[in-house]
N, C-alpha and C positions, 0 to 999 in steps of 0.2 A: 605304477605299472603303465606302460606303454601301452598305447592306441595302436590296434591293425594298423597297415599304409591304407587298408581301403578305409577305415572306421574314418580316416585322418581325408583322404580323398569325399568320400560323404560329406563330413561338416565342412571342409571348406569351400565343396558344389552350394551345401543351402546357404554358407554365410554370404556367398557371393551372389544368390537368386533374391537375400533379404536386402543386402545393398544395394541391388537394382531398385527394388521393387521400391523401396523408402526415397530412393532420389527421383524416381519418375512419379509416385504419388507426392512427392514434394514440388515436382514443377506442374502440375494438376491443380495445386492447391486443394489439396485433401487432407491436411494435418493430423489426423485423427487417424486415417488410414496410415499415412505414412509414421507415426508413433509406433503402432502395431508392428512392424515389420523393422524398426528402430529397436524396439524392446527383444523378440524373437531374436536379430541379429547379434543384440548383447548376450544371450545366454550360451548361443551356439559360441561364441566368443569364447567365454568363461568356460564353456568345455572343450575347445577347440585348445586354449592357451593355457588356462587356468586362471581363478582369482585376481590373483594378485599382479595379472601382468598388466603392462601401462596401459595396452590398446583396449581392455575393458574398463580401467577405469575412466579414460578419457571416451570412452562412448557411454558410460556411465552419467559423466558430468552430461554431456548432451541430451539424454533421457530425462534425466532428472529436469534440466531445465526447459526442457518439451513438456513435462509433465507439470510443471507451475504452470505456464504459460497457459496451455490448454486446460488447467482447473479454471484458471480466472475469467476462461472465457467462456466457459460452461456455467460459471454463476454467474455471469453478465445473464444468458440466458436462461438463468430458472433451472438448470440441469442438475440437481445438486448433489443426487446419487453416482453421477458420472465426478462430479468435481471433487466428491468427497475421495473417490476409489482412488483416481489419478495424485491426490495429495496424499492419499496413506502410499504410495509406492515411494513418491517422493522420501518420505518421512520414513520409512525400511531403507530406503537405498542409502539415508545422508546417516544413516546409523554407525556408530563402529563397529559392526560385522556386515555392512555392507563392503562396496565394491571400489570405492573413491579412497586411492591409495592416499594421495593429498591431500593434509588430514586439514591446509589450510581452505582448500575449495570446499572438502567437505562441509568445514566447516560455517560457508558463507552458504553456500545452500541449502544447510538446515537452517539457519535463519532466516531465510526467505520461505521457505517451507512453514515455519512454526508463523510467520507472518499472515502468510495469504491461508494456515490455519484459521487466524483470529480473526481473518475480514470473512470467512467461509461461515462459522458460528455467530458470529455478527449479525450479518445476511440473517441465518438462520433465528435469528432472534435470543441463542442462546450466549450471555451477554457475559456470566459470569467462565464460560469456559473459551469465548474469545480473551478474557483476561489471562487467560492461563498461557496459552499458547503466543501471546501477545510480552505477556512478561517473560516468555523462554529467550523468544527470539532478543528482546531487548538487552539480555542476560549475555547472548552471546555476541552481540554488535557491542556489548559497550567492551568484553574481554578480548576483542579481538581488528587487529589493525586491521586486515584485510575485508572484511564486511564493508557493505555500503555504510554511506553513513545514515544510523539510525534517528533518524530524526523525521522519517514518515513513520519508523515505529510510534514514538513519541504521540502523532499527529494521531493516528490509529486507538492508541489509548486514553488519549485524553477524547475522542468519541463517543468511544465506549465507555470510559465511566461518566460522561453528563450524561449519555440515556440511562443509566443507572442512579444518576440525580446525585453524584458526587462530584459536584463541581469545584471542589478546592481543589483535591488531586489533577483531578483534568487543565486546571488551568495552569498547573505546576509542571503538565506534560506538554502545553502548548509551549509555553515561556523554554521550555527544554528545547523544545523543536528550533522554536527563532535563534536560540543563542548557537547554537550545534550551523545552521542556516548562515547566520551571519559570520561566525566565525571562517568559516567555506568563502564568503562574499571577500574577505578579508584576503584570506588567503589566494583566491584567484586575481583579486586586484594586483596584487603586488608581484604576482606571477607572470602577468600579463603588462609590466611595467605602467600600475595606474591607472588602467580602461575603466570607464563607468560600467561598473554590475549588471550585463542581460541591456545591456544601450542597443547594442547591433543586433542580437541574436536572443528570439526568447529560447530561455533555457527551463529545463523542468526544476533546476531550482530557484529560479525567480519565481515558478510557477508557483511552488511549493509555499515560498516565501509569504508570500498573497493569503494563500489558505491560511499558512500557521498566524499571520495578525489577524486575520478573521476571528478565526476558533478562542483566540486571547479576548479578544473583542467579546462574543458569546459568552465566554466562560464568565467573564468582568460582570456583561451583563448581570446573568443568573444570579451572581454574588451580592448585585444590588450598589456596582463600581461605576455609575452611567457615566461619570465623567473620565474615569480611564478608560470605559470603552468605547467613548464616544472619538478619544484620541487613537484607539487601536481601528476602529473601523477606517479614520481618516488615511492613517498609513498601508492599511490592504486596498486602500480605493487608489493607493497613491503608486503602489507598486503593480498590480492589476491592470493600470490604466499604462504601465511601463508594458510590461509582461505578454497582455491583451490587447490593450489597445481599448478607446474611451468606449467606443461603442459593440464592446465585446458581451455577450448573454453572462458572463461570468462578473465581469466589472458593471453591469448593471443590475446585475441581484444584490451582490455588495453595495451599490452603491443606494437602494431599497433598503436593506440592512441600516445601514446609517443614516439615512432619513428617517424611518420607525424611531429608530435609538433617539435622534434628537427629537422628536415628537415626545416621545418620550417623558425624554430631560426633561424638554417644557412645562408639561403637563405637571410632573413633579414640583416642578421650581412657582409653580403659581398657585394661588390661596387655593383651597381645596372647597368644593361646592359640590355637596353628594347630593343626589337626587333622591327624591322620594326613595324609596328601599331599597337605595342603594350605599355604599359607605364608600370611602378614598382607601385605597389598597397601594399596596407596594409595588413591586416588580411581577406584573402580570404575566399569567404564562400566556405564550402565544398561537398561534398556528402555526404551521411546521414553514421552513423559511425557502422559498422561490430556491435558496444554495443546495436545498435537498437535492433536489433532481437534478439541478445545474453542474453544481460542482462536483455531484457525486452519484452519477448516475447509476452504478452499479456496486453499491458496497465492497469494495474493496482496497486497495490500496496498496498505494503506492505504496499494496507497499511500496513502497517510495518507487519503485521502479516497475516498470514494464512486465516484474516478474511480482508485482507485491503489492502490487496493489496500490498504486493510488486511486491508489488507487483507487480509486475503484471502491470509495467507501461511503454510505448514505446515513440520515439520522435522520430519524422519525419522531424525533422530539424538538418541541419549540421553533427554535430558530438554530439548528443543531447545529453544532462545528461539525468541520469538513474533514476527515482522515489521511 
């Protein structure tokens, strides 16, 4: 049934009061404000047009990735009840009776959604339901060309199960990450006619790069591998120091990392001499590792991207790999 001319005049007076107001709270810098009147915009849209026309779902796509972006930075700051609400919109909107005709965007941003899921429950301490959400997104990055590439899922997983003290999987998620990584390294080389990998320009996946031989490195540890991790630390100090630069807070915790490691080693590799009530022990658990806070300041992640968290993932065990 057809809309009055006036019903038709009304919504496109407030769609047009909502697109002011969203681009002038957007040159404010007030993101939060300006989502509001991005979101209202999109509904008056959807009754103005209907569902399924393009200019909702392409403002669709835009909300939705307003809406990652602003969860992940609500859980940088502790906000969790906000970052939770903003990802459950995400997560209705990327659904098949939401609004995103492009069932290929949709479907790259439910993966990033089901991502910055798992770094949200992470954060939250709830470990076995970042697993869940952590395996959707991975479900659908590996079924689908268009997603990023998952290999900060990868990263994200294999965190989460070493704080769950399953370190064979984790380190089967890291080695996942480097080869997905280098294969990329490969690929741009030759695209680029030959250029050395991240020489000019650090790139977030040289960056990434760095972390995933870390995490290999950790994982090796835990496993009681000192001497493959003592190789995997040398290579994140070696790519780190490309990426960062020698005297970066990042390539210095690393490079702590494998000092410890080779102390380690040592300690290991020489006759054993226990102390009074004490005995010679295997691979010691440790304090939680300087990369905690450095590398991963606010549990989340990258997802591999700006929208996922690298991001943006912490561990609060041992000498925790990085997400």
């Amino acid at each position: 049934m057809a809309m009055a001319p006036d019903d038709v005049e009304d919504l496109k007076k407030r769609l047009r009061q909502h697109d002011q107001m969203y681009a002038s709270m957007q040159q404010q810098g007030k993101p939060f404000e300006a989502l509001e009147h991005l979101e209202k915009g999109l509904f008056v849209r959807k009754e103005l047009f209907g569902p399924e026309h393009p200019e909702v779902g392409r403002v669709c796509q835009v909300f939705t990735t307003s809406c990652n972006t602003l969860a992940m930075n609500s859980l940088q700051r502790d906000n969790h009840m906000l970052a939770y609400e903003l990802l459950k919109k995400a997560e209705i909107l990327t659904s098949p009776s939401g609004y995103i005709g492009d069932n290929k965007m949709r479907m790259k941003l439910r993966a990033v959604t089901f991502n910055n899921f798992g770094c949200f429950y992470k954060r939250r301490g709830k470990l076995h339901a970042a697993l869940q959400y952590l395996a959707k997104a991975l479900k659908i990055e590996l079924t689908s060309e268009e997603v990023d590439n998952p290999a900060g899922t990868h990263l994200n997983l294999c965190a989460t199960l070493s704080q769950l003290g399953r370190h064979g999987p984790a380190l089967e998620h890291a080695q996942c990450a480097l080869e997905l990584l280098e294969a990329m390294q490969d690929s741009k080389e030759k695209a680029e006619g030959g250029g050395v990998f991240g020489q000019n320009n650090t790139t977030d996946d040289g960056s990434i790069l760095a972390i995933a031989w870390h995490n290999i490195a950790v994982e090796q540890e835990h496993l009681g591998m000192l001497d493959a991790a003592l190789t995997s630390y040398e290579q994140a100090v070696l790519v780190a120091e490309r990426e960062w630069g020698a005297g970066h807070i990042k390539t210095l915790a690393i490079k702590h990392s494998l000092e410890e490691a080779k102390q380690k080693a040592s300690t290991r590799r020489s006759p054993a001499k226990p102390h009074a009530g004490h005995s010679a022990q295997g691979v010691a658990s440790k304090a939680a590792s300087p990369l905690d806070s450095i590398l991963n300041p606010a549990t989340t992640a990258p997802g591999l991207k700006g929208q996922g968290g690298f991001r943006q993932s912490a561990i609060a065990s041992k000498k925790g790999p990085s997400p």
